[in-house]
C-alpha positions in Angstrom: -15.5 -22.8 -54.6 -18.1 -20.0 -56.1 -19.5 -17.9 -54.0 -23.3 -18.2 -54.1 -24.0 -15.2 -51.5 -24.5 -12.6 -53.6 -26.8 -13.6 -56.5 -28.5 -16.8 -57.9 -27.1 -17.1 -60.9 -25.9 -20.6 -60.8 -29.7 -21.5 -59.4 -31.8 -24.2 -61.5 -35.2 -25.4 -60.2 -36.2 -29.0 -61.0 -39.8 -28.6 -61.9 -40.7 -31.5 -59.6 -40.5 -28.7 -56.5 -43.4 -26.6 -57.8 -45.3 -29.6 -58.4 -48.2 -28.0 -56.6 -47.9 -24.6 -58.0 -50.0 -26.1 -61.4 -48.7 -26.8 -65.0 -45.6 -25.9 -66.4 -46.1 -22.6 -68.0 -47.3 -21.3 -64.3 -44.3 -22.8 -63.0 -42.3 -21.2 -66.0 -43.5 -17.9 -65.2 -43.2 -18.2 -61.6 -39.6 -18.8 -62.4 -39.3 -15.8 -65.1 -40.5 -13.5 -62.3 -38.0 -14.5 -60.0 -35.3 -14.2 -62.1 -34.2 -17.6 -62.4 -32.4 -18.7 -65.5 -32.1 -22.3 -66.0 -34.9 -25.1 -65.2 -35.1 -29.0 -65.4 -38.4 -30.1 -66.8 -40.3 -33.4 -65.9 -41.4 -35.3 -69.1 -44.9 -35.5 -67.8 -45.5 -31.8 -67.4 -44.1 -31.1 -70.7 -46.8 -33.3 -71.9 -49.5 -31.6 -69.7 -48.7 -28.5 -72.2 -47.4 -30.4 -75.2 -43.9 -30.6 -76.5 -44.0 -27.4 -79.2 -45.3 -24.9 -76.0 -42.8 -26.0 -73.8 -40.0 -25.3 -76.1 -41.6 -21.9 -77.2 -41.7 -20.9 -73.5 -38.1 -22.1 -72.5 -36.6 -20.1 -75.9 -38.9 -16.9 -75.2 -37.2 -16.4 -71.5 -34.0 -17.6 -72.5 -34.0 -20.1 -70.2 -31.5 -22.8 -70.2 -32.4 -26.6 -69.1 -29.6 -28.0 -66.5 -31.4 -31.3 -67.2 -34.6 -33.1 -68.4 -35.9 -35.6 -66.6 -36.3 -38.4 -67.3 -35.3 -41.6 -69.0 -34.1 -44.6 -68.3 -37.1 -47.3 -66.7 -34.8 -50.6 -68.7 -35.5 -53.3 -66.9 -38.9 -55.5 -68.2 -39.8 -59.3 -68.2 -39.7 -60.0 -71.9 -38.0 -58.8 -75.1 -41.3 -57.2 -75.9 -41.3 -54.7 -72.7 -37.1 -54.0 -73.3 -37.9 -52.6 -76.4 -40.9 -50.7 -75.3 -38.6 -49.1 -72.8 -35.6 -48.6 -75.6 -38.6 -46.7 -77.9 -39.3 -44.9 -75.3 -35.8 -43.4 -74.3 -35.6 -42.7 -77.5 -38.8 -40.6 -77.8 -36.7 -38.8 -74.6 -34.0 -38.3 -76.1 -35.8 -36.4 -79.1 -37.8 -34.9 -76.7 -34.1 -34.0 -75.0 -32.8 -32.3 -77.8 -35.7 -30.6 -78.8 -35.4 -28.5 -75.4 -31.8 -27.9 -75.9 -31.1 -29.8 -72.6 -27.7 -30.0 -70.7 -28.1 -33.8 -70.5 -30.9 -36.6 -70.2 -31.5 -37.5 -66.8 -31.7 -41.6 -66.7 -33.7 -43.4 -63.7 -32.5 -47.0 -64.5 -35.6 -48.8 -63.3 -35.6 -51.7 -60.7 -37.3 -55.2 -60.7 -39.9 -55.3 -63.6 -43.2 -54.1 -62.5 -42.4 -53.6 -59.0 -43.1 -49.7 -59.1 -46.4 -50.3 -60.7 -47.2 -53.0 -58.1 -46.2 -56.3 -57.4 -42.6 -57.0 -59.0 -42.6 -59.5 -61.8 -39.3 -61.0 -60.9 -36.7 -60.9 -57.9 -33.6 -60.9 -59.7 -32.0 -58.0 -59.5 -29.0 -59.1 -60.9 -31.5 -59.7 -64.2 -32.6 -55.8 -64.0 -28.5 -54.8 -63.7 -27.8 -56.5 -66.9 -31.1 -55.0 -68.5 -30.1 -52.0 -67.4 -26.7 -52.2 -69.5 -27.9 -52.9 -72.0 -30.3 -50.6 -72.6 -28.3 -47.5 -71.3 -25.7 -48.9 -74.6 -28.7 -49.4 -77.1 -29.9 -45.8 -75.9 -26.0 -44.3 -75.6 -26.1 -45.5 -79.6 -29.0 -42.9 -80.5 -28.1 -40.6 -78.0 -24.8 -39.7 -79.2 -25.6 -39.7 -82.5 -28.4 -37.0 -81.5 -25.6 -35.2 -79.8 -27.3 -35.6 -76.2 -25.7 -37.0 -72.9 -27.1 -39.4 -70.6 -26.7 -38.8 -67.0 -26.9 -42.0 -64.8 -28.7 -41.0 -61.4 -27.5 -43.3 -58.7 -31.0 -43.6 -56.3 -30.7 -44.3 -52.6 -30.9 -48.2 -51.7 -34.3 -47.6 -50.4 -36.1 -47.9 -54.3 -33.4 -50.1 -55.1 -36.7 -52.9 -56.0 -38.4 -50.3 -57.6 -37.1 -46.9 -59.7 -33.6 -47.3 -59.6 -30.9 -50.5 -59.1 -27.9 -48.5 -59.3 -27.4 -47.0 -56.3 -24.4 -45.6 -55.3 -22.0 -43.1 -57.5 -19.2 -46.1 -58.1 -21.5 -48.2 -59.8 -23.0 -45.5 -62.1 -19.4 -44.6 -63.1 -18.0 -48.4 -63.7 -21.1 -48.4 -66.5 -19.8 -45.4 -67.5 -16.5 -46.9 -67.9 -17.7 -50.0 -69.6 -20.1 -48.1 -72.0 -17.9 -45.4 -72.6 -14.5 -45.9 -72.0 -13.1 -42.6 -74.3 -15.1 -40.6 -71.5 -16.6 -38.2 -74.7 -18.8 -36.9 -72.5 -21.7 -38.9 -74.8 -22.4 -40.7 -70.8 -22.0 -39.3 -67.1 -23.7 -38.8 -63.8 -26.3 -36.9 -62.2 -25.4 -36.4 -58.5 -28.0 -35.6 -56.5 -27.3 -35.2 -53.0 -30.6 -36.6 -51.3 -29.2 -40.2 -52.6 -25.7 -40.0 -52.4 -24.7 -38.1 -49.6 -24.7 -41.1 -47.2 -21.8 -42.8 -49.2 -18.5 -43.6 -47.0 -16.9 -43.7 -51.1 -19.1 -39.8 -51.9 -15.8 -37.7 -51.9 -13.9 -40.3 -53.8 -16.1 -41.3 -56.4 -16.7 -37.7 -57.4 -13.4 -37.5 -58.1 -13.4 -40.4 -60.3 -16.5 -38.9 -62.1 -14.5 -35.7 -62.9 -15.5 -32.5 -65.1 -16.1 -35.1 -68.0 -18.6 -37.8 -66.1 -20.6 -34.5 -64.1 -23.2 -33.7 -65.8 -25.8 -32.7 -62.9 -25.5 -31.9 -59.1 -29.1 -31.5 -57.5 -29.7 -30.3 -53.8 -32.2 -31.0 -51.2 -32.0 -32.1 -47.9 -32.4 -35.0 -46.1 -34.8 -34.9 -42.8 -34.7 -36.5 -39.5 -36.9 -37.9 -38.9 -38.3 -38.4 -42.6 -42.1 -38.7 -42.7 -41.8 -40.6 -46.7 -39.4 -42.5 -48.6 -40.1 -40.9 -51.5 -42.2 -37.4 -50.8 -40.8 -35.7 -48.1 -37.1 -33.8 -49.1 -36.3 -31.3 -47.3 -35.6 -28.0 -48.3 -31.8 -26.9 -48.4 -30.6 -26.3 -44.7 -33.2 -27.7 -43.2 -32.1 -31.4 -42.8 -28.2 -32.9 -42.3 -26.6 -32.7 -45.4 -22.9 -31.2 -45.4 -24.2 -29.1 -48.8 -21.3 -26.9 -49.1 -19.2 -29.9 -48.4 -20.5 -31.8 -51.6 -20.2 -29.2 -53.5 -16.9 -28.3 -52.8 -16.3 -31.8 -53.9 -18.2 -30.8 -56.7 -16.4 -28.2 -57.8 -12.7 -29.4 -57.2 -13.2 -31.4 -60.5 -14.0 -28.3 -62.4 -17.6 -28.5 -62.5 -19.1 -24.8 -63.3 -23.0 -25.8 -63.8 -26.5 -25.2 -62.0 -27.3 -26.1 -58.5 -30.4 -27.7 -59.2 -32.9 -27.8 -56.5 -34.9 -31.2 -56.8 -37.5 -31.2 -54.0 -40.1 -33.5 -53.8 -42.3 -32.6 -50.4 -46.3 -33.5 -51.2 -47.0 -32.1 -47.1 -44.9 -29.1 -47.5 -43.3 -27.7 -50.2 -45.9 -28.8 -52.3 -49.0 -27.3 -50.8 -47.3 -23.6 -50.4 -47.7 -20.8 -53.0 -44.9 -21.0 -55.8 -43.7 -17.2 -55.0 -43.2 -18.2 -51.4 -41.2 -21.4 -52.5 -39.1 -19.8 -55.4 -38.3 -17.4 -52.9 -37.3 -19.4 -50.2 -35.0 -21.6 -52.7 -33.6 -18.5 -53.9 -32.7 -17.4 -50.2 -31.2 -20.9 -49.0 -29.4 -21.3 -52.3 -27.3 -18.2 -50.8 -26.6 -19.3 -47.5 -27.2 -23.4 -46.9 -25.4 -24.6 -50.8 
């Protein structure tokens, strides 16, 4: 396993943690000036600066993009709202490539509608098969735009509504289905905050292998936690074996970012970028 102690050069921050530090060239140069190399943009703060700036600041401090996040969002009610979703991901994709991203990171969606508000349907079995399908229909542009598609298993708990894959075995037997070469066109995004519960975690990742890992994002999970969806912990502060994952990790060959994903709207959020970069930077050393 590498040895993180001395440097942070296998560091990535997901822009999600600065998400109170303003848009994302002040995030960008809060990350320049702590010498960090590699970040994972969110499509919406790309946006909030516009594609073309986005890319001119990532290529002017050589930065590198572990991931961009994120696609995915398949499931819908009708034909009409599949292929919305399917035009979409494939305006990510583009978007993707444009950035010179590692991979695409894909959120498959749950029940249609039911992160907007009430769900449209109860059939999750429905949103599975929706969700096959369009990871293949996207795969098909994907590849051909020379840009992998990392499946992100989500912790049961949004199962109804951002994600109905939700453990690493079933993200890797759509992998299998959809690509069954393993090109390294599809693969996984493990991120520890939803995964690192699984009795099957060591086992799967092994399955995955160096050609399904495409991502590993840290966190930590806290006890108690205050939100099921805003309060991550930062690394070392919750009970998550860290260096046990990635050992896991890392047995299978992978070499890539540690990308700290942290979303926290009562902490993290609300303290100064400099004091969070620094503090990833410092826990990145000792608790990954």
């Amino acid at each position: 396993m590498r040895d993180f102690s001395a440097d942070h050069r296998w560091l990535s921050i997901n822009t999600a943690t600065l998400r109170g530090a303003g848009p994302l060239d002040a995030i960008i140069d809060a990350c320049v000036r702590h010498d960090i190399r590699a970040i994972s943009p969110w499509r919406d703060q790309v946006a909030g600066i516009g594609l073309a700036r986005a890319t001119q600041l990532v290529r002017s401090n050589s930065l590198e993009l572990s991931g961009y996040c994120r696609g995915g969002m398949f499931p819908a009610i009708d034909a009409g709202g599949r292929q919305a979703a399917l035009d979409d991901n494939r305006r990510a994709v583009d978007e993707a490539k444009t950035l010179d991203a590692a991979c695409l990171v894909l959120v498959v969606g749950g029940l249609p509608g039911a992160l907007a508000g009430p769900a449209q349907s109860k059939d999750l079995f429905a949103a599975r098969n929706d969700v096959r399908d369009g990871i293949a229909a996207t795969l098909e542009y994907a590849r051909a735009a020379g840009m992998p598609l990392a499946i992100e298993p989500l912790h049961p708990m949004y199962a109804a509504d951002r994600a109905c894959v939700n453990t690493l075995e079933q993200a890797l037997d759509l992998c299998d289905v959809l690509d069954p070469a393993r090109t390294g066109a599809l693969g996984v995004a493990v991120d520890v905050y939803h995964v690192w519960w699984d009795p099957k975690l060591e086992a799967q990742i092994a399955r995955a292998g160096r050609q399904r890992l495409l991502a590993f994002h840290v966190c930590d999970w806290l006890v108690p936690t205050r939100d099921m969806l805003n309060d991550r912990g930062m690394m070392g502060d919750g009970v998550i074996e860290l260096g046990r994952i990635r050992r896991w990790v890392e047995s299978t060959g992978f070499g890539g970012y540690s990308e700290v994903e942290i979303f926290s709207s009562e902490n993290w959020w609300k303290r100064p970028a400099d004091e969070v970069l620094a503090t990833c930077i410092e826990r990145h050393r000792s608790a990954v």
